[in-house]
DRENBA-89549 format. One line per 2 residues: number of its first residue (from 1); their letters; for each residue x, y, z of C-alpha. Coordinates in steps of 0.25 Angstrom, whole numbers, plus 5000, padded with zeros to 4 digits. Layout:
DRENBA-89549
NUM) A) X/Y/Z  ... .
//
This chain:
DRENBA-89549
1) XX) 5000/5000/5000  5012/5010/5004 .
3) XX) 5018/5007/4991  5006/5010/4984 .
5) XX) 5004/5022/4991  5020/5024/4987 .
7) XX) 5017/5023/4973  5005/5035/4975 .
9) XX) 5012/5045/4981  5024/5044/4970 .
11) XX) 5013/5045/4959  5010/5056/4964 .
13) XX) 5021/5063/4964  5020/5067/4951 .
15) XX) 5008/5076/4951  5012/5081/4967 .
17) XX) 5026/5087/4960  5016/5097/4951 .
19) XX) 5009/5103/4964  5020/5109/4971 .
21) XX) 5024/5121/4958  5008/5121/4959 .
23) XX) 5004/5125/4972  5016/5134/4973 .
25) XX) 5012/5143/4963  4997/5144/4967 .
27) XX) 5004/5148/4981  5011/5161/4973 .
29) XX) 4999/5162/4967  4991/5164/4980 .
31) XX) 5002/5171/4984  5001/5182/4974 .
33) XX) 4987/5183/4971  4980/5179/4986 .
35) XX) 4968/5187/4980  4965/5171/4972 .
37) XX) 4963/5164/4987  4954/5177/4990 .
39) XX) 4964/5183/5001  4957/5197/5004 .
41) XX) 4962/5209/4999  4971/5201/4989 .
43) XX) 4971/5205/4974  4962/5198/4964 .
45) XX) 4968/5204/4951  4981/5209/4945 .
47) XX) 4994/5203/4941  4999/5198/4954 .
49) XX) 4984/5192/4954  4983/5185/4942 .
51) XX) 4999/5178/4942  4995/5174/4957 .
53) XX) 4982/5169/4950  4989/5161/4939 .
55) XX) 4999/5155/4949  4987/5149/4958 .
57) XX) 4980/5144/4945  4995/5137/4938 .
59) XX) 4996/5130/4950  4981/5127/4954 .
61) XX) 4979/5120/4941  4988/5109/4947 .
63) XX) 4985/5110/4963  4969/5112/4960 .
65) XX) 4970/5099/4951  4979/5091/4960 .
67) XX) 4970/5080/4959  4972/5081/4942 .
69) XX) 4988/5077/4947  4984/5065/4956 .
71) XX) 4977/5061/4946  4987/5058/4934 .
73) XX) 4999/5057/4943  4993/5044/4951 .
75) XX) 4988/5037/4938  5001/5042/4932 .
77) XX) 5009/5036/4944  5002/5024/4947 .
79) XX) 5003/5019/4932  5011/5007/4931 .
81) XX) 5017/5015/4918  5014/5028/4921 .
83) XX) 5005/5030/4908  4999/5040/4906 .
85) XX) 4986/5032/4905  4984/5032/4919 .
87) XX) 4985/5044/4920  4973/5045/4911 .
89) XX) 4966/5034/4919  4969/5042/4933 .
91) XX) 4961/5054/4925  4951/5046/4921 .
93) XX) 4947/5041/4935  4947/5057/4940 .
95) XX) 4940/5062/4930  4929/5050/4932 .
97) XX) 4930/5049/4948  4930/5065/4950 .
99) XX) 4918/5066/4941  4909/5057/4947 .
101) XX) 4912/5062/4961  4910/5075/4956 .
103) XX) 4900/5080/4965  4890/5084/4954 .
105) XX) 4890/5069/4950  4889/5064/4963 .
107) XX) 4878/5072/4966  4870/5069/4954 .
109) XX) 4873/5052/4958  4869/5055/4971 .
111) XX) 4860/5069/4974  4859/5066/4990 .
113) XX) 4875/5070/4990  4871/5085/4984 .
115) XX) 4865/5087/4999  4875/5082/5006 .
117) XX) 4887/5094/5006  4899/5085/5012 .
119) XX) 4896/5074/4999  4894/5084/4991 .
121) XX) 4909/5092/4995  4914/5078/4994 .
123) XX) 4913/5077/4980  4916/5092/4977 .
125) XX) 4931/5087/4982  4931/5075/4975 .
127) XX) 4942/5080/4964  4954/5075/4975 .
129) XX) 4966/5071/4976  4960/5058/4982 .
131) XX) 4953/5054/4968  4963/5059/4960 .
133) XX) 4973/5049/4966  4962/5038/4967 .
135) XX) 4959/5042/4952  4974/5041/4949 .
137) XX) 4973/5026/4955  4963/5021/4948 .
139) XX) 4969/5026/4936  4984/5020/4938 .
141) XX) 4976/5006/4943  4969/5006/4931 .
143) XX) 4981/5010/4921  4989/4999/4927 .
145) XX) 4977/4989/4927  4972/4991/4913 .
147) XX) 4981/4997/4904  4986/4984/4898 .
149) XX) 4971/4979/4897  4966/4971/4885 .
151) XX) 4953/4971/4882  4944/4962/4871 .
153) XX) 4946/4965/4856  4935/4975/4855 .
155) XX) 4938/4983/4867  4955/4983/4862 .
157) XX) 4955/4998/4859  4953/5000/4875 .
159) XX) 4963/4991/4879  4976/4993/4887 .
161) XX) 4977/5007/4891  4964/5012/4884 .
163) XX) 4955/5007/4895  4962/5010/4908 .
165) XX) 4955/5024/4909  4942/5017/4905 .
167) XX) 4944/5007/4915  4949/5018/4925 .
169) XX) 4936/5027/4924  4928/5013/4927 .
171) XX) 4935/5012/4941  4932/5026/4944 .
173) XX) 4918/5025/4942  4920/5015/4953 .
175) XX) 4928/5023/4961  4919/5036/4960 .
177) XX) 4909/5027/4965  4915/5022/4977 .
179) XX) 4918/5038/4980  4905/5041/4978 .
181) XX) 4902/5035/4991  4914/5035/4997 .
183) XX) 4920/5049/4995  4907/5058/5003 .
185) XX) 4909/5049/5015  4922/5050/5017 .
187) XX) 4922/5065/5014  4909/5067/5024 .
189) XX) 4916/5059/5033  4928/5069/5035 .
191) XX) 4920/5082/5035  4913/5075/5047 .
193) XX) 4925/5073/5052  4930/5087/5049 .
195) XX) 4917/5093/5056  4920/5084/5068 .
197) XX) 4933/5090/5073  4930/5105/5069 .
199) XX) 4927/5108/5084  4941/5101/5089 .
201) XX) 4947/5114/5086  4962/5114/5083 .
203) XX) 4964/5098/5085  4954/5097/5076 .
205) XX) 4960/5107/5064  4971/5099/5068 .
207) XX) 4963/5085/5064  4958/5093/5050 .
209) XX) 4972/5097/5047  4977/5083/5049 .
211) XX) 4965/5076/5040  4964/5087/5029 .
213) XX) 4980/5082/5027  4978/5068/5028 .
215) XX) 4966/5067/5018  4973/5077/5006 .
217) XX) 4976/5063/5000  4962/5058/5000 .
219) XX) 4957/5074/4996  4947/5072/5007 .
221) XX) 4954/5082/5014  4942/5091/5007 .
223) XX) 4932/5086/5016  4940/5092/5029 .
225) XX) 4944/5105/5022  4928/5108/5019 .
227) XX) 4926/5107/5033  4936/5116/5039 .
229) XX) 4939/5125/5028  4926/5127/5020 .
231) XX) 4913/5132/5025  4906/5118/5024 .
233) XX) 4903/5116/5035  4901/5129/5042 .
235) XX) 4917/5130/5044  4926/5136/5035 .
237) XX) 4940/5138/5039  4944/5142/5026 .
239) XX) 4934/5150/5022  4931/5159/5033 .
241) XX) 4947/5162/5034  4948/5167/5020 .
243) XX) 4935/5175/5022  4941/5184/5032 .
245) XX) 4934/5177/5045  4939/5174/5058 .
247) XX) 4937/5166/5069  4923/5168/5078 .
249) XX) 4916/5178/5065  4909/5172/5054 .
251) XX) 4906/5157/5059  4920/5155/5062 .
253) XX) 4919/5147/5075  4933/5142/5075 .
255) XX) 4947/5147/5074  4948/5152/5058 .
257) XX) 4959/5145/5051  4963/5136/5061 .
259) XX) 4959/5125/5050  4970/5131/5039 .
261) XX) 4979/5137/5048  4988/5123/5053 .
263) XX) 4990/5120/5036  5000/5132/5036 .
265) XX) 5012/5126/5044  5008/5113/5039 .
267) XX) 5011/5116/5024  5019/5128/5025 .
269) XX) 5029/5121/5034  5026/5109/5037 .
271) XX) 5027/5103/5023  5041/5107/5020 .
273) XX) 5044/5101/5033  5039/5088/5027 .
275) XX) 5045/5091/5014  5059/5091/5022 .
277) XX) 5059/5080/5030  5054/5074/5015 .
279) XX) 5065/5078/5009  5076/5077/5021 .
281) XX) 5071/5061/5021  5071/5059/5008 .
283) XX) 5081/5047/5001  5077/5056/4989 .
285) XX) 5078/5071/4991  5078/5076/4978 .
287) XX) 5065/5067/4975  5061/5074/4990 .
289) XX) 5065/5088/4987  5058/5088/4973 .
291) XX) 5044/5084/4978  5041/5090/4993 .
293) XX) 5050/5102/4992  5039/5110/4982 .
295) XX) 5029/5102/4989  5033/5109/5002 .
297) XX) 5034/5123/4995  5022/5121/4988 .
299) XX) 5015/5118/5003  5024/5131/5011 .
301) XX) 5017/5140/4998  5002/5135/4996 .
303) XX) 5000/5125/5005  4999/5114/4994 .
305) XX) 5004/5101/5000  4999/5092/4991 .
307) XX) 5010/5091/4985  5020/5088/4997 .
309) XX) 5009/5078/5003  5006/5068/4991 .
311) XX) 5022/5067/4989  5021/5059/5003 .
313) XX) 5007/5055/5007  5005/5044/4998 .
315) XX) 5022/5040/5000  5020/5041/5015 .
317) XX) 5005/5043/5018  5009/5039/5035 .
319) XX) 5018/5053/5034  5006/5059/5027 .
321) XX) 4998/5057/5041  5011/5062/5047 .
323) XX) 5010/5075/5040  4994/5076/5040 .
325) XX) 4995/5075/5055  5006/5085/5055 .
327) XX) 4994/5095/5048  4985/5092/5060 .
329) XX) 4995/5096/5069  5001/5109/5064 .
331) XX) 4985/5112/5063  4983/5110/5080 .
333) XX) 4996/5120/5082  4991/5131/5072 .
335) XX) 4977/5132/5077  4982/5132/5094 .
337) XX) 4993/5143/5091  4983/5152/5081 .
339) XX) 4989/5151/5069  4980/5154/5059 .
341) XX) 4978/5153/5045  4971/5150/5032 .
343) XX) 4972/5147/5018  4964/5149/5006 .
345) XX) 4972/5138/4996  4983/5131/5007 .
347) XX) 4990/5133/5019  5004/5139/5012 .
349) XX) 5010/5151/5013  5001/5160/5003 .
351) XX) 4989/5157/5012  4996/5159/5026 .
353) XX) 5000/5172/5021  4986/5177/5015 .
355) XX) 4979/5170/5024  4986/5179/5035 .
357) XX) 4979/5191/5031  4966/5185/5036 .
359) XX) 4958/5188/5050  4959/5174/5052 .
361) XX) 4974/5172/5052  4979/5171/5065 .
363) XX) 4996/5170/5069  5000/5168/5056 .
365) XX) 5014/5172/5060  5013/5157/5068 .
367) XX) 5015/5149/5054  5031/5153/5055 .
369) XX) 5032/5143/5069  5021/5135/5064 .
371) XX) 5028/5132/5051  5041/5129/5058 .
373) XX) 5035/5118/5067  5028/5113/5054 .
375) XX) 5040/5111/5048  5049/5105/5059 .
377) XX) 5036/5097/5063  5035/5091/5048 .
379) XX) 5049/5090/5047  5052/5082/5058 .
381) XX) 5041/5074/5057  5043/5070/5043 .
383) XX) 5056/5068/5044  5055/5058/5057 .
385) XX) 5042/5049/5050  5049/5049/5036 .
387) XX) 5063/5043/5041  5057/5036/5054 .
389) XX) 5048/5028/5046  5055/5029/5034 .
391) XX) 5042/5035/5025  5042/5036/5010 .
393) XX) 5042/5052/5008  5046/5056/4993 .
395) XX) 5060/5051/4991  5059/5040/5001 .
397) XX) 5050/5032/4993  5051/5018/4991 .
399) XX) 5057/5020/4978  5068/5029/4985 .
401) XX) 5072/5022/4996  5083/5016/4989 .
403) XX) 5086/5029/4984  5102/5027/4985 .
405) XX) 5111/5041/4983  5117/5035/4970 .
407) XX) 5102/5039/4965  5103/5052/4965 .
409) XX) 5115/5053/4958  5111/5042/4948 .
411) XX) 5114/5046/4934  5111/5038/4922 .
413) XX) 5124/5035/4912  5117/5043/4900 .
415) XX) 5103/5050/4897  5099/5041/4886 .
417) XX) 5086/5037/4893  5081/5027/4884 .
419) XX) 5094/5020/4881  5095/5019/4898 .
421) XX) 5081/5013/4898  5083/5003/4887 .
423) XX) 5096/4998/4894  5089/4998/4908 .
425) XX) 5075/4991/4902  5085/4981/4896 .
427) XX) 5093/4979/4908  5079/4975/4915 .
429) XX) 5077/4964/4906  5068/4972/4896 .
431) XX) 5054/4977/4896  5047/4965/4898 .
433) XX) 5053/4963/4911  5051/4976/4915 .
435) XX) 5037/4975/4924  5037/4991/4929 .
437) XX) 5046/5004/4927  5046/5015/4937 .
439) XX) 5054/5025/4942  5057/5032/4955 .
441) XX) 5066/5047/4954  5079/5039/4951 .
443) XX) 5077/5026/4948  5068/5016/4937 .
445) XX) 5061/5006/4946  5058/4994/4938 .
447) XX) 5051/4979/4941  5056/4968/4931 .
449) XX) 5049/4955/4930  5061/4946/4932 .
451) XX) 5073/4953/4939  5080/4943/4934 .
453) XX) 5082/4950/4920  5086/4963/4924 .
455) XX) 5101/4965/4922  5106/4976/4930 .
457) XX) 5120/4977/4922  5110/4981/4909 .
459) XX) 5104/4992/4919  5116/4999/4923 .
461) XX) 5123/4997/4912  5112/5008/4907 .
463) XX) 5118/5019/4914  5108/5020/4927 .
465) XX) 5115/5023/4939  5111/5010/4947 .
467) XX) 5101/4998/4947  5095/4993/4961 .
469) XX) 5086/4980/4963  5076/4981/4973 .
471) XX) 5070/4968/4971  5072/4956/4961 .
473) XX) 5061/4964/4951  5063/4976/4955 .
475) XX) 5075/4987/4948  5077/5001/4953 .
477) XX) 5087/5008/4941  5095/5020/4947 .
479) XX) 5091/5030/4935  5093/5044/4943 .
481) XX) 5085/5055/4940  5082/5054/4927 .
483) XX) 5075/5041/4929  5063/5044/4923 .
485) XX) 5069/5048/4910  5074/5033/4910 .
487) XX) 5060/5027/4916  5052/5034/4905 .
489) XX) 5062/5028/4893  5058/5013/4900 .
491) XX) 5043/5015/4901  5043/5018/4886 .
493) XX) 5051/5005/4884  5042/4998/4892 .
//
């Protein structure tokens, strides 16, 4: 299952590495134009207006369509080929799953869910990351399953790959009907429980902050953040801070902001903590380096952690409770010493400072010794689970953790790439022994049928830099960086 797991989180990879460039520049954006998230006083019009304006919508196109990513990179990832077919397939089911859980159809299948505003929300969020992954699953299963299908004579044209997406939009109809059921309980279920420990005061902003964390894979998070943040329930944290309110005026009963305000250190701080002890841990840094380090700074700007928090949750989902609960706590401290703050996009930088200007905001000067803790606190705890328990974080993957130092310095003989992966298919035995090709960020990862007919004198004599044999079937050649390069020559001859 861990494996499994594994293998998620490194196809995902791929879309993650777009976010971070995207959620920096909608931060600038923000930045310059704070008349776009309705800060009052703030210019709507001009030229610093419309280039912050351009800036939120560049990189909004990605970060609002997030799910879009997930979608094509699981399919992609998952594919025993990588062809681009799954990726097709992983669109399919999106488009068919989103569709038929779109709240307009839903209702029109079944009307009693119109009455019924918790359902009813439950299917306005149903465009998630959760089903775009779920999506991407069935998609890649289906890919691997069918794509060397034969079906009778006068079905031949939709044969092999030709039917995977037909075969794919089939299983989501049966998927889209299991959610039908099962999304508006679970959903209802967690707004109750959101509703159930509003009156627990800063323990139980605490428990939000916490859950709101540990569900973003899920996308259920939504369900909690309609509760506290939006007005559907007669709360409306959110809300009533940007509207100018404060605490005991307006139907604000509790302490304004206190729902927001313990994100700030959290992803300001806290996340390149993480990302540090990430890196600090790492067998690869470079590999480390190139994926938290924007994350981080993407999270310090505009509070956008997604991209830090899918390089590691599905790597290490026990460390992603870890870092969850790290949330809820950070949210206890801020609301006992009054820091106060909100946010109108994410808790990052751009929102602290605009958000400051509001009657709500409360010790904003405390995010300076609150972030230092959340960094140390990160840090240190990162850092003592990841080598204690020795936890696969990016660049400790399974596929890293023979990551020797002759890796990094590994150079092949020439930058013929097609002559090397010739040479290194034929020192394998051929193509028909080869039973998969894979690649990690230095290496070609290969199962043959019979070990037995791999010469290892053929593969080095090729001009790779090494060649390791984990198991009698399994080879590990010792490319360097430009690996793929040589991966994608061999999966044409294959």
């Amino acid at each position: 299952m861990m494996k499994k797991l594994q293998k998620l989180g490194k196809a995902l990879m791929l879309p993650v590495a777009a976010l971070p460039i995207c959620g920096i520049l909608m931060g600038l954006g923000y930045a310059i134009a704070p008349g776009v998230m309705g800060v009052p006083g703030a210019a709507t019009s001009g030229a610093l207006y419309n280039i912050g304006f351009l800036l939120i919508k560049a990189g909004g196109a990605l970060i609002d369509n997030m799910a879009w990513l997930f979608v094509i990179g699981v399919a992609v990832g998952l594919a025993d080929d990588k062809d681009g077919t799954s990726a097709l397939a992983g669109l399919v089911s999106w488009l068919m799953m989103t569709n038929l859980l779109s709240t307009g159809v839903v209702t029109t299948l079944m009307p009693a869910i119109a009455d019924d505003p918790v359902k009813t929300l439950a299917f306005d969020k149903i465009q998630n990351v959760f089903i775009a992954i779920i999506a991407g699953i069935i998609g890649s299963a289906c890919y691997n399953r069918f794509k060397n299908a034969k079906l009778p004579d006068w079905l031949a044209f939709f044969s092999g790959k030709r039917c995977v997406a037909i075969v794919t939009g089939l299983v989501s109809i049966l998927v889209s009907v299991v959610l039908l059921f099962v999304w508006p309980i679970i959903f209802g279920a967690l707004v109750s429980v959101g509703e159930a420990i509003i009156g627990m005061d800063g323990i139980g902003a605490g428990i939000y902050a916490f859950l709101n964390r540990l569900l973003i894979p899920t996308g259920l998070h939504h369900a909690l953040n309609n509760v506290f943040w939006f007005d559907t329930i007669g709360l409306g944290d959110l809300s009533h801070y940007w509207a100018g309110d404060v605490s005991g005026q307006n139907g604000v009963t509790w302490s304004l902001g206190m729902y927001m305000s313990g994100f700030f250190p959290c992803m300001m701080f806290g996340v390149f903590g993480a990302a540090l002890a990430m890196i600090k841990t790492a067998k690869n840094k470079k590999a480390a380096i190139g994926l938290v380090l924007s994350a981080a700074i993407c999270a310090f700007i505009c509070g956008v952690t997604e991209p830090f928090e899918f390089v590691f949750m599905f790597l290490c989902f026990p460390l992603y409770i870890v870092y969850a609960a790290l949330y809820g706590i950070f949210t206890v401290i801020t609301y006992y010493v009054g820091f106060r703050a909100g946010f109108c996009f994410s808790a990052g930088a751009t929102d602290l400072v605009f958000s400051s200007f509001l009657p709500a905001a409360n010790n904003t000067l405390m995010i300076i010794p609150l972030g230092i803790a959340a960094f140390v606190v990160f840090y240190l705890v990162f850092y003592f689970a990841i080598t204690k328990f020795n936890l696969k974080t990016p660049g400790r993957e399974d596929e890293e953790a023979d990551f020797a130092e002759a890796d990094k310095n590994a150079t092949l003989a020439n930058n013929d790439f097609t002559a090397i992966a010739a040479a290194v298919l034929e020192g394998l035995g051929g193509k028909e022994n080869v039973a998969s090709l894979d690649n990690c960020i230095t290496r070609l990862r290969i199962e043959v049928k019979d070990g037995t007919q791999v010469n290892e004198k053929k593969i080095k004599a090729a001009g790779v830099a090494g060649v390791m044999r984990p198991s009698q079937t399994a080879i590990q050649v010792i490319i360097g960086t430009k690996v793929q390069f040589v991966a994608d020559e061999m999966a044409k001859m294959l």
